[in-house]
N, CA and C of each residue as an Amber inpcrd file, in Angstrom:
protein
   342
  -9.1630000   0.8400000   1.3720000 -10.0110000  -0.1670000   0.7620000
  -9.7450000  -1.5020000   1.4550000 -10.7270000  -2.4940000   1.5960000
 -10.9660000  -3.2540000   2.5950000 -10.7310000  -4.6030000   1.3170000
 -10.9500000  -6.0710000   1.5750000 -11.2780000  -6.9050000   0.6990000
 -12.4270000  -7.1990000   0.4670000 -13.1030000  -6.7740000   1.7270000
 -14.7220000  -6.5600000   1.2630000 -14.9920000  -5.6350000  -0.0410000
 -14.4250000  -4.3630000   0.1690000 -14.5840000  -3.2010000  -0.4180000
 -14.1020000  -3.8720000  -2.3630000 -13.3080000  -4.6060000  -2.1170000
 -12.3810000  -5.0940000  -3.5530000 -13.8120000  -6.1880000  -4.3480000
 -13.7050000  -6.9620000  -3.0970000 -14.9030000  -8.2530000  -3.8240000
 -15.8800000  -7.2710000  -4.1470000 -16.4410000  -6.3180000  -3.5470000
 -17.7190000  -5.2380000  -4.2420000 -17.2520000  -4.6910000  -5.5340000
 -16.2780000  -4.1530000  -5.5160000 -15.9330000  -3.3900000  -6.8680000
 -15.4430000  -4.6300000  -8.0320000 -15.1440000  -5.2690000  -7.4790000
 -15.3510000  -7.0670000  -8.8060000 -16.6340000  -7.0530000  -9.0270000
 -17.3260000  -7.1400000  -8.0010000 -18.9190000  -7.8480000  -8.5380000
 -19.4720000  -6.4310000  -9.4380000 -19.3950000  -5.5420000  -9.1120000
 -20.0050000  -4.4320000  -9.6690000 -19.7150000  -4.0570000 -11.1620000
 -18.1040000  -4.5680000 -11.4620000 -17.6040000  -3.6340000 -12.5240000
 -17.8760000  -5.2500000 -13.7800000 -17.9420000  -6.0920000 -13.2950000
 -18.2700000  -7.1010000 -13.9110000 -19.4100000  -8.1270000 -13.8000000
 -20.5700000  -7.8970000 -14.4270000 -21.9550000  -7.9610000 -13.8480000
 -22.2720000  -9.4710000 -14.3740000 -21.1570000 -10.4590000 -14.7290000
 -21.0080000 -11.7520000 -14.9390000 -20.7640000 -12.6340000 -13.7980000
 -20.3240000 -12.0090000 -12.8790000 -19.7520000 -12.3830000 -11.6200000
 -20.4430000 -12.2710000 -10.6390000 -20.8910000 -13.3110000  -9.7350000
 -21.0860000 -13.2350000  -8.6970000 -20.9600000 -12.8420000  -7.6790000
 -21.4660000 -12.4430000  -6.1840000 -20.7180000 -11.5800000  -5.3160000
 -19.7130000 -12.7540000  -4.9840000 -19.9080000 -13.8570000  -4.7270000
 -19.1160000 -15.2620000  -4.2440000 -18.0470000 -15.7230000  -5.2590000
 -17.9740000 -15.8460000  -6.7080000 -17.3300000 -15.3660000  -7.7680000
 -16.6430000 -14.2820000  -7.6700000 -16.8960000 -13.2770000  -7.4750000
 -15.6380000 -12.2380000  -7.0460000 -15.0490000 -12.6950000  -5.7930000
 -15.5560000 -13.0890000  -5.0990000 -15.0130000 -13.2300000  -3.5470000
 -14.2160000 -14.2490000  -3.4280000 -14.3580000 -15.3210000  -4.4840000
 -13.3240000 -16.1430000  -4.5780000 -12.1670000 -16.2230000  -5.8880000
 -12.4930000 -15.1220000  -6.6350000 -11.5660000 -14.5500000  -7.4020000
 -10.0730000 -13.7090000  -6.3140000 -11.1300000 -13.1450000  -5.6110000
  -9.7860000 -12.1870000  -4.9740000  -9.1890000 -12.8030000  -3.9290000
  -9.6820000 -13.9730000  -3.2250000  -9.2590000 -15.0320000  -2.4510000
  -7.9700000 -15.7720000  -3.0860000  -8.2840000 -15.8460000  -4.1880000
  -7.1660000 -16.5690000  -5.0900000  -6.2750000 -15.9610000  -5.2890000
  -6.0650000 -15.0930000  -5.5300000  -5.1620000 -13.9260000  -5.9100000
  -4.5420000 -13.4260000  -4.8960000  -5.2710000 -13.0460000  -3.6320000
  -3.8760000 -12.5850000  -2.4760000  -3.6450000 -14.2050000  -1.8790000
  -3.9540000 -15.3330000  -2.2710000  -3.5110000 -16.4970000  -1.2610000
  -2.0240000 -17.1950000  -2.6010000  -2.3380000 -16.4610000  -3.9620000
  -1.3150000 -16.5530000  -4.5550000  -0.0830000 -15.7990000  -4.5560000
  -0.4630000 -14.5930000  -3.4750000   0.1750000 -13.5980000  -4.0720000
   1.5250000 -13.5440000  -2.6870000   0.5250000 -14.2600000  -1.1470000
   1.3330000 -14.6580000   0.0070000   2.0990000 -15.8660000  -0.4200000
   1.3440000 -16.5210000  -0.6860000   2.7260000 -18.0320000  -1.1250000
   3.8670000 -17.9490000  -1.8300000   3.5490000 -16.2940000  -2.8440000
   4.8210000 -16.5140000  -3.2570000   5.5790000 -16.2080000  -2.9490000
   5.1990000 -14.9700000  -1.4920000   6.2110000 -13.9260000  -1.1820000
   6.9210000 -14.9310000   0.4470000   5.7630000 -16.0120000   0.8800000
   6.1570000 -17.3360000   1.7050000   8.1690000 -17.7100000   1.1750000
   7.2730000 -17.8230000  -0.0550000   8.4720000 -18.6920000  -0.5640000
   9.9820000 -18.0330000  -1.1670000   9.8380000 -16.5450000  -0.9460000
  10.5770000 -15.7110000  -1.1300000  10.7470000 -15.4650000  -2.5010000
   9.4000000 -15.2860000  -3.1560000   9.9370000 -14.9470000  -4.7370000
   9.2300000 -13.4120000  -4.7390000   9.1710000 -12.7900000  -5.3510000
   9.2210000 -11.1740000  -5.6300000   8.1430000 -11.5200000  -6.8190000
   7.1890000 -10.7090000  -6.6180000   5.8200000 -10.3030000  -7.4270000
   6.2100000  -8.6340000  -7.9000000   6.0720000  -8.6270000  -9.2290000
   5.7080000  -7.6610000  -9.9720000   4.5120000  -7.5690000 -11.0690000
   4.0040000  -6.4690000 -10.9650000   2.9230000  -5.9140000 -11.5000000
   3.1730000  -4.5630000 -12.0540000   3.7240000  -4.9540000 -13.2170000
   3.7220000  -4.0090000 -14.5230000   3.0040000  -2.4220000 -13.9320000
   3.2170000  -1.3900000 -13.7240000   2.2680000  -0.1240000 -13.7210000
   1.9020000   0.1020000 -12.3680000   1.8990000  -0.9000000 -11.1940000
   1.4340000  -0.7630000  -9.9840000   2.5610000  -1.1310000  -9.1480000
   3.3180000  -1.5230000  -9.1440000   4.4170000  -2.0230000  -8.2260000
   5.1710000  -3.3850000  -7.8750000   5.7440000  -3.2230000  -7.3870000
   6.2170000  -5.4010000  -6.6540000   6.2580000  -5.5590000  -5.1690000
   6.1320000  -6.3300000  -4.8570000   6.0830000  -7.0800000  -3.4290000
   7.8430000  -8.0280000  -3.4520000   8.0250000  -7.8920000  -2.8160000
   9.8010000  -8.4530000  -2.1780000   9.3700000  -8.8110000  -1.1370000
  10.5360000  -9.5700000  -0.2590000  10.6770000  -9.9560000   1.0640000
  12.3260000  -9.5230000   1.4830000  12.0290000  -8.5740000   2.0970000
  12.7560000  -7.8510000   2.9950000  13.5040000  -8.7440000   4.0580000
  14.6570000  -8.4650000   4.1130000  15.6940000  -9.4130000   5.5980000
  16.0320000  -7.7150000   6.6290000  15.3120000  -8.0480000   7.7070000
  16.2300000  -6.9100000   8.8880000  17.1200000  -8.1470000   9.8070000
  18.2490000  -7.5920000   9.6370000  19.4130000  -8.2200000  10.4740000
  18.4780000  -7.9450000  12.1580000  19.3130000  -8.9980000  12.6420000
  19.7340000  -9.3400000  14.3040000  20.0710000  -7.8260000  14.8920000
  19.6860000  -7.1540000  15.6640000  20.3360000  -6.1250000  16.5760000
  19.7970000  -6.2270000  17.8740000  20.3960000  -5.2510000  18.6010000
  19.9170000  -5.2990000  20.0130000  19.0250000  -4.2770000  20.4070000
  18.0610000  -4.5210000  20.8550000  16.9510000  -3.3120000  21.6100000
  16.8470000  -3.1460000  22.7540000  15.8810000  -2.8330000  23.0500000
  15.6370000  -2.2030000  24.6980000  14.4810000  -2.4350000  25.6960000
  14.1580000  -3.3880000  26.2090000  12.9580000  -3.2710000  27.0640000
  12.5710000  -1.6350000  27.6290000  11.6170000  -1.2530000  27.1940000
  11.4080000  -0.0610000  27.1930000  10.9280000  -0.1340000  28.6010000
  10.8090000  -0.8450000  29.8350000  10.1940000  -1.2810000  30.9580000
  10.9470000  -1.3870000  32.1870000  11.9470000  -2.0900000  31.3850000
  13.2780000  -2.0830000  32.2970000  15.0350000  -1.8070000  32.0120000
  14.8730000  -1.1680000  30.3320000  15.9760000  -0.7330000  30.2950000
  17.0420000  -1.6690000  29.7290000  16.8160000  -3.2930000  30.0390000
  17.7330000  -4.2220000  29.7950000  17.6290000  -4.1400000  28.1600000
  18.8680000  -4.8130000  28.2730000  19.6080000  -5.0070000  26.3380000
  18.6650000  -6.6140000  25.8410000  17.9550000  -6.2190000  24.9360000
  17.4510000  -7.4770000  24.3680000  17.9450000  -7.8620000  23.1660000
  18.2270000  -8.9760000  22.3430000  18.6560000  -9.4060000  21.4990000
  17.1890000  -9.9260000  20.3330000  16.9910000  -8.8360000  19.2190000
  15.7920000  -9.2560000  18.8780000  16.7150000  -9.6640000  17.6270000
  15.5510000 -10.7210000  17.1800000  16.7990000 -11.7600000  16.1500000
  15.9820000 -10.9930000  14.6030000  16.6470000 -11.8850000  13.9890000
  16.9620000 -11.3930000  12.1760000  15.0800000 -11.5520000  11.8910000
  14.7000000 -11.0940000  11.1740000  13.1270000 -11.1150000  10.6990000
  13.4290000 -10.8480000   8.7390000  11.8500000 -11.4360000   8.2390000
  11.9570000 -11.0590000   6.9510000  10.9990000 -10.5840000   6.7610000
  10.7330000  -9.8840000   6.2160000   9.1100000  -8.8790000   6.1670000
   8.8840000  -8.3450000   4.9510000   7.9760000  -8.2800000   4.6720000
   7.2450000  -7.8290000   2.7830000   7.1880000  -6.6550000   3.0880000
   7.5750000  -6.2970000   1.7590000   7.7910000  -4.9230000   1.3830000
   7.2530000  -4.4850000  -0.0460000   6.3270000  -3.6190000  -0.0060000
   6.1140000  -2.8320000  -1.1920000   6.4340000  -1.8110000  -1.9950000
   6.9250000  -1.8080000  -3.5340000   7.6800000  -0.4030000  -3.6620000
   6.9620000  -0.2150000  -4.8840000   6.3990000   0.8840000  -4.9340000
   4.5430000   1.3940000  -5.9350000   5.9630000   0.9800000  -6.7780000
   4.9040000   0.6070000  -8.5880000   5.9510000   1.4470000  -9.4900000
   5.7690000   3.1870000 -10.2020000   6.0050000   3.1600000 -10.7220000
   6.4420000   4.2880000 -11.4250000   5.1870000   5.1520000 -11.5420000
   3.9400000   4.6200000 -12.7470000   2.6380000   5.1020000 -13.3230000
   1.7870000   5.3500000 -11.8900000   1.6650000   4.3370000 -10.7050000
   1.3280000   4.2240000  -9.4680000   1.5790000   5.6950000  -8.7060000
   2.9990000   5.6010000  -8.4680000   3.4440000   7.1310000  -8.0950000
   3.1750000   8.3720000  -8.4920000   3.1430000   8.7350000  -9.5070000
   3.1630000   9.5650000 -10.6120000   1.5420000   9.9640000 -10.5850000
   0.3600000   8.8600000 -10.2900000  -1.2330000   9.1070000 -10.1320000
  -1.4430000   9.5780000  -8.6880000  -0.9400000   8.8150000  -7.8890000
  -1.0520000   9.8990000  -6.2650000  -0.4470000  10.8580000  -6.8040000
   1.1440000  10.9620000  -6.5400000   1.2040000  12.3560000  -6.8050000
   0.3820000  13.4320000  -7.7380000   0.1350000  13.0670000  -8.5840000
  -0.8830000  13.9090000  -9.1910000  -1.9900000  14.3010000  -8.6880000
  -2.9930000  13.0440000  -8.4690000  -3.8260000  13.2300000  -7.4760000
  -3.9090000  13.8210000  -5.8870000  -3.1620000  13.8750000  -5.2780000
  -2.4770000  14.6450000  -4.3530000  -2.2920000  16.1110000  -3.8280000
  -1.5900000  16.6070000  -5.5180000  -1.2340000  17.7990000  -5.6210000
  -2.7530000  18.2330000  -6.5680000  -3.8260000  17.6760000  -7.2940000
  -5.2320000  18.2050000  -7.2800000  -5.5470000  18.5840000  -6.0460000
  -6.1220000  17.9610000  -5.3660000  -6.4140000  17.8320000  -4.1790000
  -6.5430000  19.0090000  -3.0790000  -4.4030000  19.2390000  -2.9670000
  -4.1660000  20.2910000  -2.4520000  -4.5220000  21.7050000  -2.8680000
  -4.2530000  21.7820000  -4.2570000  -4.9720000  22.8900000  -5.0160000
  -6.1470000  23.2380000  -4.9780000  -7.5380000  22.3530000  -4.5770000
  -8.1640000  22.8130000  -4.5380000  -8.9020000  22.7180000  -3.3750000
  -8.1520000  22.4650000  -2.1890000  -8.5360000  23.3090000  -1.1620000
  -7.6450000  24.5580000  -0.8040000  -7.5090000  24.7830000  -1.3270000
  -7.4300000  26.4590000  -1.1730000  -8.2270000  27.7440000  -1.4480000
  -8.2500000  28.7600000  -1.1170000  -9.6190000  29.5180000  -1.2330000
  -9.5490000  30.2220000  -2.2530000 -10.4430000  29.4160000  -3.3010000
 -10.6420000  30.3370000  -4.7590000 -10.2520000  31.7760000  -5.0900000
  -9.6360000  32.0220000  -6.1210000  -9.8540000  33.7070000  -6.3840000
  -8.7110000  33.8860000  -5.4390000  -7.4660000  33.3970000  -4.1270000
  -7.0030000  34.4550000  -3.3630000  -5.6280000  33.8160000  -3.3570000
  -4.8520000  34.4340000  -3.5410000  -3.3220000  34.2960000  -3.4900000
  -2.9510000  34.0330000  -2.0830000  -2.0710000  33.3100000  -1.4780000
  -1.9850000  32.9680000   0.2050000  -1.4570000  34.3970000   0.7680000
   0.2220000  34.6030000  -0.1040000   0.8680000  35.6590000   0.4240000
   0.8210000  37.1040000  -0.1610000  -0.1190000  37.0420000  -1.0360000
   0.1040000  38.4170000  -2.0150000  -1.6490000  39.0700000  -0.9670000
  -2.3180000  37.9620000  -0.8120000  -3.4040000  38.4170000   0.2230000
  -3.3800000  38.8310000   1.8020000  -2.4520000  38.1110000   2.2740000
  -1.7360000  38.3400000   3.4800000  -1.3210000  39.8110000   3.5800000
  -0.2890000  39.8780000   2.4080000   0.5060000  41.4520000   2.5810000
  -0.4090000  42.1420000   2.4160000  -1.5960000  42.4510000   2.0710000
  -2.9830000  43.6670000   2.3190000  -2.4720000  44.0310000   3.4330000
């Protein structure tokens, strides 16, 4: 899903709203949602997950070109970890999914051994 795709499903599911009204609803919301993680505070959302900011230490890598030892320095990077209800709906959804592509009516290995 795109933010295009998000501002559509605002305007649609709430027929009070504008397409530009949604579009600056959801504008607001991820430009709130980067500033906070800017500023290193941790967003949680009850049922769907939190956003953190992640520290990877300093190590050394490799110019994959020439082999030499590079020194790539410390970075902080956002990180998402679903919560719980989040997990629990893929997985579910998931394992539908898989179930039913499989071929109706036929057992994998009890059809095999024929």
């Amino acid at each position: 899903m795109t933010r295009s795709d998000l501002v559509e499903e605002l305007a649609a599911r709430f027929a009070q709203l504008t397409h530009r009204d949604a579009e600056q609803a959801v504008k607001t919301i991820l430009d709130a949602m980067s500033d906070a993680l800017v500023r290193g505070h941790r967003i949680e959302i009850r049922g769907f997950g939190s956003f953190s900011v992640s520290r990877r230490p300093p190590r050394v890598g490799r110019n994959p070109r020439s082999g030499e030892s590079v020194l790539v320095p410390e970075k902080r990077v956002p990180h998402f970890k679903p919560g719980k209800a989040l997990r629990e709906a893929v997985d579910a959804r998931s394992a539908q999914m898989a179930s039913s592509a499989a071929a109706p009516g036929r057992r994998p290995l009890e059809a095999d051994a024929e």
